[in-house]
C-alpha positions, 0 to 999 in steps of 0.5 A: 720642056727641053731635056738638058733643063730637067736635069737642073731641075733635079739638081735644084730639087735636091739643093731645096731639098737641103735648104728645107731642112736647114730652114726648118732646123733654125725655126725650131731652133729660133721657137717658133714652131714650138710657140706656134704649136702649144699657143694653138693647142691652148687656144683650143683647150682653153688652159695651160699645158704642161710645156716639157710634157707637150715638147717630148710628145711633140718631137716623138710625132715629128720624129715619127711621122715627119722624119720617118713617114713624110720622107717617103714623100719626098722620096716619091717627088724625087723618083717621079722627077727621075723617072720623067727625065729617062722617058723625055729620053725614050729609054723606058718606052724602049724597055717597054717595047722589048722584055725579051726573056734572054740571059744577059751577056753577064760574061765580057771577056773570052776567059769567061769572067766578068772584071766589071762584077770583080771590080765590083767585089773589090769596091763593095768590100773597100765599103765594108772596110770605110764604114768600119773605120768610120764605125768602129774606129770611131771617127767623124760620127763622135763629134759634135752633134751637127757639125760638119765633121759629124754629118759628112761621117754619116754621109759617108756611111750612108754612101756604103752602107750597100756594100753588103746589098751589093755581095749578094746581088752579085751572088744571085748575078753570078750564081743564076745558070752555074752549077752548085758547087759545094767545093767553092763553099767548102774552101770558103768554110775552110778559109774562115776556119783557117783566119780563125785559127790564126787571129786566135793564135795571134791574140792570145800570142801576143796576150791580149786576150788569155786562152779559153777552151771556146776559142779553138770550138769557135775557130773549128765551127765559125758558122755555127757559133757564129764568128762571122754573121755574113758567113753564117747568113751565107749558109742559109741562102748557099743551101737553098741556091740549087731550089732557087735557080730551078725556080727561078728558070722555071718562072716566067718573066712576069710571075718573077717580077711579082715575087721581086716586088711583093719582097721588096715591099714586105720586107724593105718598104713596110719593115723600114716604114713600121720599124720594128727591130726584132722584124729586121733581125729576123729577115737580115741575120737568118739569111732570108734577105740574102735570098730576097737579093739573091732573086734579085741579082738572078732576075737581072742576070736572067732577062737583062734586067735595067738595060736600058739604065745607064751608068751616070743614071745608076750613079745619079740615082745612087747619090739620090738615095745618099741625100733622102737618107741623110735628110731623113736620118738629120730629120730624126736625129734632130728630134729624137736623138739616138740611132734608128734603122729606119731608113739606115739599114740593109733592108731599107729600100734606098739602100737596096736601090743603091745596091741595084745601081752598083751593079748596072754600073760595073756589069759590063765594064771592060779593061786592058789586059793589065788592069784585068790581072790586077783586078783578078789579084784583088777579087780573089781575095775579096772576101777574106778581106772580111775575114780577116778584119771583121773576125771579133778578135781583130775588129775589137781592135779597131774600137775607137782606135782612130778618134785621133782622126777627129783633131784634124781638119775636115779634108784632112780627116776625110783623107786619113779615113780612107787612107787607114781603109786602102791599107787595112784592105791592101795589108789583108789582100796581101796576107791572103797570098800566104793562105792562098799559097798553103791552099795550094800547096796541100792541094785543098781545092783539087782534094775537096773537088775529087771528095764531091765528085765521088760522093755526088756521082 
């Protein structure tokens, strides 16, 4: 078959892919399924049954093996076709035929920073920021079942739901080969200590909450009494980084390849695949899937890892997991209403996958000299992005706060969204100069570096 067909082909597969399951929706909407099922069962058992009971049991199966297991199916159809297209192009017998084990050219620029992954850290945390209003504003997701507006807010938060994936696979990306620094952890420990002591002194200023002595305990110990779950999470993985890069050069290519997949496969494949919520706190919240992606995010770093994976490829196959999820989800959501994680969290595969994709498409980006200084502005403050808008305090402020969002048409609504998120982001980057400017000014990040350097040496 000639190349430039498959990826119509593929196209066509996912516009069948949709098809279905609209065609499927209006069959159970119309009896058909159900009048099929319960005249089946009766013939067998040769008496009546009791139809609500048999209806609930019916959808808890669909619900289950069709809308959960089934879509791995499909998923498998989907990578098989993906796959077929990029060895038609020769591009996986030349990454069959290479694996040399090499550190990636991970640097772009003489002044030894990569913009592409800079960029990318502004991107992912404009993706945290979306889902939020999404989320926690409470727009698009809180219409009606099924309509339009509702299935693009889910389609949004499906497309960005990997922002948190992609915050740790640059860790690893960027952390594997430097040296371990308690300096840079401290000056973040200190800039989410600072963010708290300001978002407390603005709350209770401004008395919307009154004062409690657990505040100021909360604001001095935000790791430990747990104010940010990233951050908290982060402390885990920031510990155990200088044994995981002594590992992780000691290995060979193929001993870590292993140790990657039987990751993926235990605590993505099978926790997605079995569900079971108490599992998936467990890995996410403790900081043991930011060690998993950590590997990850070395692994690629180290051997140059999806070389041969182009950019529209990653940005195809990113879509690709937005559609499988949102199949799977609608599917579900049909049957058994109500949230599950199963296929819709940071564990699930397709959301690791599309994190993956993020990052073989900006690691080797390149800029102007004018777009780097911007660039360099942005990433400096991506993280007290979070920070600041992601502290309980502030982000309780943002509940339900944009359901006005859901009176207006879909493209203006759509609009609105991402218009409250670039000024949420930019507001937080800007304010971040003032903590950035104090910093400075007290000589923080020199005074901490010169404490590390007398106690270590």
């Amino acid at each position: 078959m000639d190349k430039k067909y498959v990826k119509w082909i593929l196209w066509a597969l996912s516009i069948l892919c949709i098809l279905f399951v609209f065609i499927l929706d209006a069959l159970f909407k119309l009896g058909f399924v159900q009048t099929f099922f319960f005249s089946s069962v009766e013939m067998i058992l040769g008496r009546e049954l009791n139809h609500a009971i048999w209806l609930e049991r019916f959808n808890d199966g669909i619900s289950k093996y069709f809308g959960g297991y089934g879509i791995m199916i499909l998923f498998l159809v989907f990578q098989i076709a993906f796959l077929y297209r990029m060895r038609k192009d020769s591009l996986i017998v030349q990454f069959e035929r290479g694996g040399g084990e090499k550190i990636s050219g991970s640097v772009n620029c003489s002044d030894g920073r990569n913009y592409g992954i800079d960029l990318l850290r502004c991107v992912s945390m404009f993706m945290v920021v979306l889902g939020h209003v999404v989320v926690q504003g409470a727009s698009l997701i809180y219409t009606d079942r099924f309509s339009v507006k509702y299935e693009t807010g889910w389609i949004i938060l499906f497309a960005v739901d990997c922002a948190v994936n992609i915050f740790a696979l640059i860790s690893g990306f960027v952390g594997f080969g430097r040296k371990h620094s308690y300096t840079n952890f401290a000056v973040l420990w200190l800039t989410a200590v600072f963010y708290c002591m300001v978002a407390t002194f603005f709350v209770v200023g401004m008395k919307l909450r009154p004062f409690e002595r657990g505040m100021v305990l909360n604001a001095i110990l935000p790791v430990t009494r747990y104010q940010y779950w990233y951050l908290t999470a982060y402390t885990s993985l920031f510990l155990f980084m200088p044994i995981l890069n002594h590992a992780l050069t000691s290995f060979s290519r193929v001993r870590l390849r292993a140790i990657v997949i039987s990751c993926l496969l235990v605590f993505s494949v099978m926790q997605s695949a079995f569900c079971e919520k108490k599992f998936f706190s467990a890995v996410v919240y403790s900081g043991l899937w930011l060690i998993v992606l950590y590997v990850i995010g070395a692994y690629i770093r180290r051997f140059d890892a999806l070389s041969w994976f182009t950019p529209r490829m990653a940005l195809f196959l990113h879509m690709d997991m937005v559609l499988v999820t949102w199949v799977n989800f609608y599917l579900k959501d049909y049957f058994k209403p109500g949230y599950s994680p199963t296929f819709f969290a940071f564990i699930s595969p397709f959301t690791c996958i599309s994190a993956i994709c993020f990052l073989v498409m900006f690691r080797n980006m390149s800029f102007s000299a004018r777009m780097k200084k911007t660039i360099a502005f942005f990433a400096a403050s991506s993280f007290s992005v979070y920070l600041i808008h992601v502290h309980p305090f502030l982000y309780d402020l943002l509940h339900f706060r944009f359901t006005f969002l859901n009176e207006y048409s879909l493209v203006v609504a759509v609009a609105l969204i991402f218009a409250i998120a670039v000024g949420i982001y930019i507001s937080c980057s800007l304010f971040d100069v003032i903590r950035q400017k104090i910093f400075t000014l007290f000589k923080v990040r020199e005074r901490i570096s010169a404490l590390e350097k007398k106690l270590l040496d």
